[in-house]
C-alpha angles and dihedrals in degrees: 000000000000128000092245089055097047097059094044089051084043082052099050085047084056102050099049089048097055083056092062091047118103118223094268095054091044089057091049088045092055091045098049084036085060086041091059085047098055101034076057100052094039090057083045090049088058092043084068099038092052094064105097122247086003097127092048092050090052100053097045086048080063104050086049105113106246084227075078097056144074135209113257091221080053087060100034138037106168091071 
């Protein structure tokens, strides 16, 4: 079975199963399910910060004056 298949067959057990779930459960299923969000995007918050010299490049890349810049459609089309 393919990853793909396996998340949308994770998604249809899901499903059936929200439609058993009282109110109240719901309600604990929808907090835990914003706990697993956040507890995601916060290790991905570290991944980046991990990468050396990554913020400052970040906020130089900001004061630079968009006259210096290009568009990146402008540079590739492929993308």
């Amino acid at each position: 079975m393919s990853i793909e298949t396996s998340v949308t067959e994770l998604q249809r057990q899901l499903s059936e199963s929200l439609d058993r779930l009282s109110p109240e459960r719901l309600h604990v299923l929808a907090d835990f399910a914003a706990y697993l969000v956040d507890i995601e995007s916060e290790a991905a918050t570290q991944e980046l910060l991990a990468i050396p010299g990554l913020l400052e490049r970040v906020k130089q890349s900001k004061s630079i004056p968009k006259a210096h810049s290009k568009n990146w459609r402008e540079i590739r089309s492929d993308v």
